[in-house]
N, C-alpha and C positions, 0 to 999 in steps of 0.2 A: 725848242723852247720849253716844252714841256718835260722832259729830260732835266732840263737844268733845274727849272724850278724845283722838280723833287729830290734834285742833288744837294740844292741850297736847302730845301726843307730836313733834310739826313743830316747834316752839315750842323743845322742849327740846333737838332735834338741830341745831337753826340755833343755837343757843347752844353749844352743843356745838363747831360750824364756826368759829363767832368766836372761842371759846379757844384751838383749835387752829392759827388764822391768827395769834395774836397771840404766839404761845412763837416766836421763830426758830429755835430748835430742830427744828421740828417740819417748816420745810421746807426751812433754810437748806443740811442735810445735804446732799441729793438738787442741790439748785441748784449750791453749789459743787461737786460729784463731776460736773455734765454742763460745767459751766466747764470744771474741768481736761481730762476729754478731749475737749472740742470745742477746746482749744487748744495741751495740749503741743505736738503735732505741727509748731507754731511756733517752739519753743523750740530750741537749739542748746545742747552743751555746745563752752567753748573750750578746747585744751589746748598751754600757749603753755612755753617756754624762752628763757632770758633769763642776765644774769650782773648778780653784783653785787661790793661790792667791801668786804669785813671787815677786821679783825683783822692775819688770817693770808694776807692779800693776796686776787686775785679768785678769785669761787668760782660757779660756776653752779648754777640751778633751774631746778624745773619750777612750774607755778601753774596750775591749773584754775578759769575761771571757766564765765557763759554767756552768753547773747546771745538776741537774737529777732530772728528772718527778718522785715522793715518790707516788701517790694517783690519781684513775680515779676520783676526784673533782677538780685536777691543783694547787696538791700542787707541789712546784720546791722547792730544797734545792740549796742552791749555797753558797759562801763567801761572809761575809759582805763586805769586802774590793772592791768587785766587782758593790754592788749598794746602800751599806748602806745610804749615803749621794752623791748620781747622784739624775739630775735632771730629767732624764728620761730612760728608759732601755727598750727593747724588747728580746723578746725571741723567737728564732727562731730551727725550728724545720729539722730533719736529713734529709727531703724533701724540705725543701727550706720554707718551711709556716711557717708564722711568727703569735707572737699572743702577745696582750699587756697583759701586768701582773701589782700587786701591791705588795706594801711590807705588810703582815702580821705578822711578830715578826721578831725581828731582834737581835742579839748579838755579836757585835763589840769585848767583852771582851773574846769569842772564835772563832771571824772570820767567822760568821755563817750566814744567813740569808733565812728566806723561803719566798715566794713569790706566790702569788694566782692567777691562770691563769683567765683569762675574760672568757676562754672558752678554750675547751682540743679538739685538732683535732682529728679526727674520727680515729682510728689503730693505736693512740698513744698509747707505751708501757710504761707501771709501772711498775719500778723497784722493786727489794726485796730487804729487808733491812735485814743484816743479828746482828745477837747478837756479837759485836765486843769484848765480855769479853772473847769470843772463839779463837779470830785471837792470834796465834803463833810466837813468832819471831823465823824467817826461812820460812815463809808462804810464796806462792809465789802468789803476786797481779798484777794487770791490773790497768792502769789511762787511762781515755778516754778524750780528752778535744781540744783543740782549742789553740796549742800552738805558739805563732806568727799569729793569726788569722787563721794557717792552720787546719779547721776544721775537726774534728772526725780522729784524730791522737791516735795510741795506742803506749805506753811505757810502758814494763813491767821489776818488779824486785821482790823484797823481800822487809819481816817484817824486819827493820834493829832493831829497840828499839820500846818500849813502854815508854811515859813519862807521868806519873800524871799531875794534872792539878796545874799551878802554881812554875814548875819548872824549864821551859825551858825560856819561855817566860814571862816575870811580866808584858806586856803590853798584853797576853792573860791568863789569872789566869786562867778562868774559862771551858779553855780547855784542854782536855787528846788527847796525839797525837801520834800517830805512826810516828816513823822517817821509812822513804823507799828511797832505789838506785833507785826507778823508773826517768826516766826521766820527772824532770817536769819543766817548762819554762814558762814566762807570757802567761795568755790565758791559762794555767790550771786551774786557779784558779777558785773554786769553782766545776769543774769535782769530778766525781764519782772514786773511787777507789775501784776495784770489788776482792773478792777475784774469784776461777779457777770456783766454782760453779755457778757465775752470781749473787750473791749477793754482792749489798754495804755495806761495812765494813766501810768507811770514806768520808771526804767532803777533798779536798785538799783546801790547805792553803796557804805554800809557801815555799821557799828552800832559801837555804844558801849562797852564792856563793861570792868569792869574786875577780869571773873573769867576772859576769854578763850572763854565764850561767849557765848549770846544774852542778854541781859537784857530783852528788849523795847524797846529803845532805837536801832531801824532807822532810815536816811534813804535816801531813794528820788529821785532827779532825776526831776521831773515832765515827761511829753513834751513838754509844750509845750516847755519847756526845751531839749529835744532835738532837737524838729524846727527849731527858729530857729536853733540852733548847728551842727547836724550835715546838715542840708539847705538850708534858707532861707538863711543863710552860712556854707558851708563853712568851717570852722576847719582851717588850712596844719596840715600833719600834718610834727612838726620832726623824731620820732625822738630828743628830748630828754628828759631827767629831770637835776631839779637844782632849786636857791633860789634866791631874791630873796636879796641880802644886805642887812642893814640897815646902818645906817650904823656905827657900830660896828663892825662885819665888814669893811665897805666899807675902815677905816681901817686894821685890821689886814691887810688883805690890801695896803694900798700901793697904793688905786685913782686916780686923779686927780681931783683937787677936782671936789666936787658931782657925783659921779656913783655910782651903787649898784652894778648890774652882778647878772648872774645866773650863778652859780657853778655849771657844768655836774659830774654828778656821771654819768650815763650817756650812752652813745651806742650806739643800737640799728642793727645788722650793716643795710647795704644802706637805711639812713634818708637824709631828703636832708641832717640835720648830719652822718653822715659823708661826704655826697659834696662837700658843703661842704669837711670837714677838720677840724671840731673836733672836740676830744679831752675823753673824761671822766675823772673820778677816778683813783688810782692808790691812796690811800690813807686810812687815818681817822686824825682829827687829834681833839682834845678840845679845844675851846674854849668855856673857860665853863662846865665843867661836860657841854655836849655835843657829842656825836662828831657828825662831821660829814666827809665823803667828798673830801677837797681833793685837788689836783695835777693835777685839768682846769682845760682854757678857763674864762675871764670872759668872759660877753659883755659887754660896754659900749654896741655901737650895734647896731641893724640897719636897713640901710638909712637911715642917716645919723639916722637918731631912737635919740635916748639910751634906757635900758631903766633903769626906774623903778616906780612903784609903778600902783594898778588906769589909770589914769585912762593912761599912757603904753603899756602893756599893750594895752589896745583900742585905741590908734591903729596899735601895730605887727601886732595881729591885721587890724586892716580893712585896712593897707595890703597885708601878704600874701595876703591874702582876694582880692583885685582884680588879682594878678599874673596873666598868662596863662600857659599854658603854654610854657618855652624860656625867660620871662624872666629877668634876672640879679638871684639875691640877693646882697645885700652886707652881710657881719659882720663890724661891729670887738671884736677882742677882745684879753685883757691874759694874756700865754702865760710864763710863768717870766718875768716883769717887763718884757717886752718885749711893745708894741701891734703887733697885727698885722692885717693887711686882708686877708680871705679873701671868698671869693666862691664862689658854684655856680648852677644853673639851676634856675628852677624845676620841679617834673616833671610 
């Protein structure tokens, strides 16, 4: 009898174990709190200045995003949107030490950009990048970032979608993105998104909202994504911001037949478009209903290929992709109604 009864008692506490395994609740707490500090310490906040061009003529800011240390040489991944076209950016580390960086490839057309530290503080951690072809919807992920400036903040949720590249976004073609409920708010942007194990799965992007915060409606650029645009082929870092024009646009602006042209709206301090020489915006014009940043450069060519829509885009990325260093670029562009032929060197 007594045998049994501590059978029945064994019986009931291994049931007990199985309930307690099957709530996530119950261990998922403990899991993600050793994730985050076995990985901030990766994490970087970026705090970059820039100018843009209103109303009431140009006007500058400041913009806080973050990043994640990939490489003990100082490589940082972060969002293009966070330094592609600033005139200057620092990055600052989860002890307060800060350390200047530069732009080394950059891609605007998935939000991406990597960045090369002048030098990597001593006990800085390097992240793992994990194989995002593996990440699940239903997975459950970590955002680390700087959201409102409030540094090394965690938000955690789930894989809500996966979306190919070129379906969600037309203004980012050339990125595959995870949508996630994580909370993610300005000052995420370009933070790491870890799955439970301590590796990055994606680069965050940006969210949806149309109350101006989180809705749960996050897109995350998947690493894979990152490591083929941002390492495997480096993407030529222009120091550009600006549109495709459509055609329409194309006519009102006076372009020459059959050609689109990409309407420069910035140009960031010591980039190689301005060592090139082209000029961005001056002013905002309303056409159609929307404003829009006119009295820069058109590009028309580069490097003797017309610039047009996805398909001519990746030829003029792969041809700069393949230039060495010293070599000559060449932009045609359409400057107060006159084509002009500029040139600069690769860096």
């Amino acid at each position: 009898m007594a045998r049994r009864r501590a059978n029945l008692r064994a019986l009931a506490l291994a049931g007990t174990a199985v309930i307690v395994l099957a709530l996530p609740w119950a261990v998922t707490a403990q899991t993600v709190g050793d994730t985050f500090r076995k990985v901030s310490p990766a994490v970087v906040v970026i705090r970059a200045k820039g100018r843009d061009v209103s109303g009431s003529g140009e006007m500058r800011f400041s913009e806080i995003g973050s990043g994640v240390l990939i490489s003990q040489d100082g490589d940082v991944m972060t969002a293009a949107h966070v330094v592609h076209a600033m005139d200057e950016f620092r990055v600052e580390f989860m002890d307060g030490e800060i350390v200047t960086a530069r732009i080394a490839s950059s891609e605007p057309t998935a939000d991406l950009s990597l960045l090369k530290l002048d030098r990597v503080p001593p006990g800085a951690l390097v992240a793992r990048m994990a194989n995002s072809d593996d990440v699940r919807i239903g997975d459950q992920v970590i955002v680390i970032g700087a959201p409102y400036g409030l540094t090394y903040s965690i938000s955690v949720g789930w894989i809500s979608a996966r979306w190919p590249p070129n379906t969600v976004y037309k203004a980012m073609p050339l990125a595959e993105l995870f949508q996630t409920d994580a909370v993610i708010n300005q000052g995420n942007s370009g933070g790491p998104m870890f799955n439970l194990a301590g590796d990055v799965v994606g680069i965050v992007s940006h969210n949806i909202s149309k109350s101006g915060g989180s809705e749960g409606l996050g897109f995350v650029v998947t690493i894979n994504t990152a490591k083929k645009l941002l390492l495997e082929q480096r993407s030529f870092w222009s120091g550009l911001e600006g549109r495709l024009l459509t055609t329409e646009q194309a006519d009102l602006f006076n372009l020459p037949p059959r050609l689109l042209g990409y309407l420069v709206t910035k140009v960031a301090s010591s980039s190689p478009g301005e060592a090139i020489g082209l000029r961005g915006g001056t002013r905002v014009a309303v056409i159609d209903g929307e404003s829009i940043v006119v009295g820069g450069d058109i590009i028309l060519k580069v490097q003797a290929m017309a610039v047009g829509g996805l398909s001519a885009y990746e030829r003029i990325r792969e041809a700069l992709a393949g230039l060495p260093s010293g070599a000559t670029i060449n932009v045609t562009v359409l400057r107060a109604g006159e084509i002009l032929e500029l040139s600069g060197t690769m860096p």
